[in-house]
C-alpha positions as a printed NumPy array, in Angstrom:
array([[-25.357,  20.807,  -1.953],
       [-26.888,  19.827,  -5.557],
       [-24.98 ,  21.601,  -8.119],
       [-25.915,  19.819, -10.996],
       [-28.629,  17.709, -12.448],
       [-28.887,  16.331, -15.337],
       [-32.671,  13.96 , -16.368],
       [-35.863,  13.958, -18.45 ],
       [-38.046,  16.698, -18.827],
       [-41.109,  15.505, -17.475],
       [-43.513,  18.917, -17.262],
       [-42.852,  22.658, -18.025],
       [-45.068,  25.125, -15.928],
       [-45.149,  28.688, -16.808],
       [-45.307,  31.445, -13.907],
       [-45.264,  35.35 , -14.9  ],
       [-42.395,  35.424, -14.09 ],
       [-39.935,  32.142, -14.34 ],
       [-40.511,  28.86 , -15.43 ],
       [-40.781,  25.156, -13.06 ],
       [-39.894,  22.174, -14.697],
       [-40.024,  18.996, -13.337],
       [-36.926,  16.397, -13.939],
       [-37.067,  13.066, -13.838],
       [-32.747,  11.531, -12.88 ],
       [-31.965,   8.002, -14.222],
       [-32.044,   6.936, -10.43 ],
       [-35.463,   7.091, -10.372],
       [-35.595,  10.984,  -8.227],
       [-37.404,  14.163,  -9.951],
       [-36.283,  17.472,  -9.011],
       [-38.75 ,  20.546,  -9.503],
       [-36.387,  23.257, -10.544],
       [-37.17 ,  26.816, -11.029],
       [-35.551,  28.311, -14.335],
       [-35.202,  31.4  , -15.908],
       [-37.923,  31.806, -18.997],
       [-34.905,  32.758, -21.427],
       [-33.995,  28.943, -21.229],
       [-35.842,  27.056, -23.722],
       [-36.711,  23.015, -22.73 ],
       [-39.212,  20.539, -23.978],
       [-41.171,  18.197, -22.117],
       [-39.718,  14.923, -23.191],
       [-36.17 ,  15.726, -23.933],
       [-32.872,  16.025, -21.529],
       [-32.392,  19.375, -19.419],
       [-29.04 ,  19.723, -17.914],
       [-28.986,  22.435, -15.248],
       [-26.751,  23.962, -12.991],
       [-28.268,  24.421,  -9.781],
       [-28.387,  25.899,  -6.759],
       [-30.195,  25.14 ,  -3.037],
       [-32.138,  27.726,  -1.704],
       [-32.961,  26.44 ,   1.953],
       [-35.492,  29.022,   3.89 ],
       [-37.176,  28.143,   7.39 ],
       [-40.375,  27.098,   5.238],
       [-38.911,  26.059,   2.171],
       [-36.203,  24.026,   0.23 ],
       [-36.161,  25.287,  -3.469],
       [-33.823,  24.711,  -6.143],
       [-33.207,  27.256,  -9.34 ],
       [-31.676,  25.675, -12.199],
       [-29.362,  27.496, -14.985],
       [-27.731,  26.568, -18.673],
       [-24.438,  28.075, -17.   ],
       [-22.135,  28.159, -14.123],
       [-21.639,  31.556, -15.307],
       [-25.605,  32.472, -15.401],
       [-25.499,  30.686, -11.729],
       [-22.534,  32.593, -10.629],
       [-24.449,  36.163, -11.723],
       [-27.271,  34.508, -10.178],
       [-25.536,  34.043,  -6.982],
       [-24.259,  37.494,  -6.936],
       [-27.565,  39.298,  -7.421],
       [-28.927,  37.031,  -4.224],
       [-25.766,  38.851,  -2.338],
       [-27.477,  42.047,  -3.12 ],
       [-29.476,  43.456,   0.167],
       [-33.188,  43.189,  -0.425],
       [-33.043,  40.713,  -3.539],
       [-34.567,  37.578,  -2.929],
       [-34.279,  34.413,  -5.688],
       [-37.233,  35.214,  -6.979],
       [-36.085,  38.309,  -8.239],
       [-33.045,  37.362,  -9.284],
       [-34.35 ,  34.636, -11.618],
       [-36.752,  36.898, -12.75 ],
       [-34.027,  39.444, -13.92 ],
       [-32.458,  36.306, -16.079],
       [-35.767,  35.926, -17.432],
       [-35.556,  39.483, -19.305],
       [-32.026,  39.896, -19.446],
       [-29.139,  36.498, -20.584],
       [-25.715,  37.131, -18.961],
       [-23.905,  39.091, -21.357],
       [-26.78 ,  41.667, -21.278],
       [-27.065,  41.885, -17.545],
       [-22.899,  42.28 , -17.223],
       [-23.219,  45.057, -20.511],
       [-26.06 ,  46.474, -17.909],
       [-23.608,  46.326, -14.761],
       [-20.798,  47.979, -16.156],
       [-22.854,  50.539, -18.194],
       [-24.771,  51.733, -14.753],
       [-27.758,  51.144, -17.285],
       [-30.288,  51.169, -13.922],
       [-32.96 ,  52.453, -16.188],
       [-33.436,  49.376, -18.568],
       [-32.699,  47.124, -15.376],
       [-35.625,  48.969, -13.732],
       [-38.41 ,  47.161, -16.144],
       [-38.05 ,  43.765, -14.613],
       [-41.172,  43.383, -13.051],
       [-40.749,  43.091,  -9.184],
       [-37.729,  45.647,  -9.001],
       [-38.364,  48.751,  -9.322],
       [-36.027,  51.313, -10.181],
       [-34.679,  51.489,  -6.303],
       [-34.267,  47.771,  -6.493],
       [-31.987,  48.377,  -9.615],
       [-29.824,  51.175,  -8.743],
       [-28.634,  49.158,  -5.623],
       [-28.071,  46.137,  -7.897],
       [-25.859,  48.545, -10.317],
       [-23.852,  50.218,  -7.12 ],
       [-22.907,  47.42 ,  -5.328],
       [-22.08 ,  44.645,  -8.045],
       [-20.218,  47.2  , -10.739],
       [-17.076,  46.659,  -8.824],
       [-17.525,  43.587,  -8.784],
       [-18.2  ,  42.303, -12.352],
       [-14.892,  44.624, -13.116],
       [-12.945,  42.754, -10.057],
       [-14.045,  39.646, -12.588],
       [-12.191,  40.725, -15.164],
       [-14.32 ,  39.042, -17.564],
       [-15.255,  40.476, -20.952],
       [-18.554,  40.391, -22.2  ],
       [-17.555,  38.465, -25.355],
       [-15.492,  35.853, -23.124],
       [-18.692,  34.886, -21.372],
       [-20.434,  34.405, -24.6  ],
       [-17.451,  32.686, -25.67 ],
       [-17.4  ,  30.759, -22.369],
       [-21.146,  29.949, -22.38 ],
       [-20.665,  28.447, -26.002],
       [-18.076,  26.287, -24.921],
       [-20.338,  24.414, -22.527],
       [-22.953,  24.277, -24.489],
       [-20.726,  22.864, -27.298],
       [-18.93 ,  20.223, -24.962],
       [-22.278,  19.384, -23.777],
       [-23.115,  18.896, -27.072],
       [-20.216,  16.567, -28.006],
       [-21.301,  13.794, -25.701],
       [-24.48 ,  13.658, -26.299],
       [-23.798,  12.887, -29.788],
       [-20.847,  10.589, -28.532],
       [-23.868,   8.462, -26.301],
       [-25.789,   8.326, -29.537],
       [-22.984,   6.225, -31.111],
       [-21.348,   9.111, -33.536],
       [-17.486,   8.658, -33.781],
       [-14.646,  10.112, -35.637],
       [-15.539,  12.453, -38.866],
       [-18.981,  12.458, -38.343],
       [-18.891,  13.415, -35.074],
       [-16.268,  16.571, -36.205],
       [-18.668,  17.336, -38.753],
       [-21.627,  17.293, -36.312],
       [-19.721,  19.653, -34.346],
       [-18.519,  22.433, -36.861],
       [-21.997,  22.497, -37.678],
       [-23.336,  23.068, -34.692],
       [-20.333,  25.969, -34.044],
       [-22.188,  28.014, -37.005],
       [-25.583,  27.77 , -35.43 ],
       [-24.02 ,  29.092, -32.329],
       [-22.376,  31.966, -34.239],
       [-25.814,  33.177, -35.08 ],
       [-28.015,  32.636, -31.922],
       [-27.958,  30.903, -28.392],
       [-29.274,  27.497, -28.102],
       [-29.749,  25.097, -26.091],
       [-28.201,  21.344, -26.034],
       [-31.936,  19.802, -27.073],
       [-32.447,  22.319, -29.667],
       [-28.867,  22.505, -31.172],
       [-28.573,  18.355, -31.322],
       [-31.758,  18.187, -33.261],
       [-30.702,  21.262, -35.551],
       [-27.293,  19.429, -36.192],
       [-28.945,  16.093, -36.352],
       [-31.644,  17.566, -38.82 ],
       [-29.589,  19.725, -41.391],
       [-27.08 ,  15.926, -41.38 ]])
């Protein structure tokens, strides 16, 4: 089972409704992964992606994710009856993880509806079955952001740790990069050359 992969960026394909990037491991494999178009890579620069193997009788494809919690709600909209991967990555292309669990435990099947591919039937049955359990999950919308930031932040942290930064500078480099997550969601490309940029 692949679960994680981390490598250079080495092409970025846009499909209506997902994106396919190509990435290029230090061990000399590249790994076309599908990704949700919320995720924002460059060609060039290091994607790190949580992944998951979907084996079918005429295909092997693997769908990559900034999260294990964006895999995990990945995972559970697969469970769904009648939802392929295709759909479900498409749904994280419209809709990041806090969203979709607001969505969920709302019963907002309306504004779930517009993902193209669904349909409104589609969405309902995505709302009945996986209410219960998000709320079995116990998790707070706020915790996952909370959660999501950690990674990204510990992510982060070594990256500036393999680019030689140490000690106060690397605190610094850190609360900084805390503030921009305050404000939006970024990646660990874009929020190391923000940090990096505003040194």
């Amino acid at each position: 089972m692949i679960s994680y992969i981390r490598g250079k960026i080495l092409s970025i394909r846009e499909e209506d409704r997902y994106q396919i990037v190509e990435v290029l491991l230090n061990s000399g494999i590249g790994y076309q992964v599908i990704v949700p178009k919320l995720e924002r890579h460059s060609v060039g620069s290091e994607g790190i992606f949580h992944t998951i193997l979907i084996v079918r009788e005429d295909s092997q494809t693997l769908y990559g994710f900034r999260s294990v919690e964006e895999r995990a709600i990945f995972e559970m909209l697969i469970s769904v009856s009648g939802i392929g991967p295709k759909i479900g990555v498409s749904i994280l292309s419209v809709f990041s993880v806090n969203e979709l669990y607001s969505i969920l435990l709302s019963e907002n099947h309306k504004a779930l509806g517009k993902v193209s591919g669904l349909g409104q039937k589609g969405a309902q049955k995505i709302v009945i079955e996986l209410k219960s359990k998000v709320e079995g999950l116990g998790i707070l919308v706020g915790d996952v952001a909370s959660s999501g930031r950690s990674e990204v932040l510990t992510d982060l942290e070594n990256a500036l740790k393999s680019l030689g930064f140490t000690g106060d500078a690397l605190k610094e480099y850190v609360a900084n990069a805390k503030v921009h997550l305050e404000k939006s969601e970024y990646g660990v490309e874009e929020l190391l050359k923000l940090v990096l940029k505003s040194s």
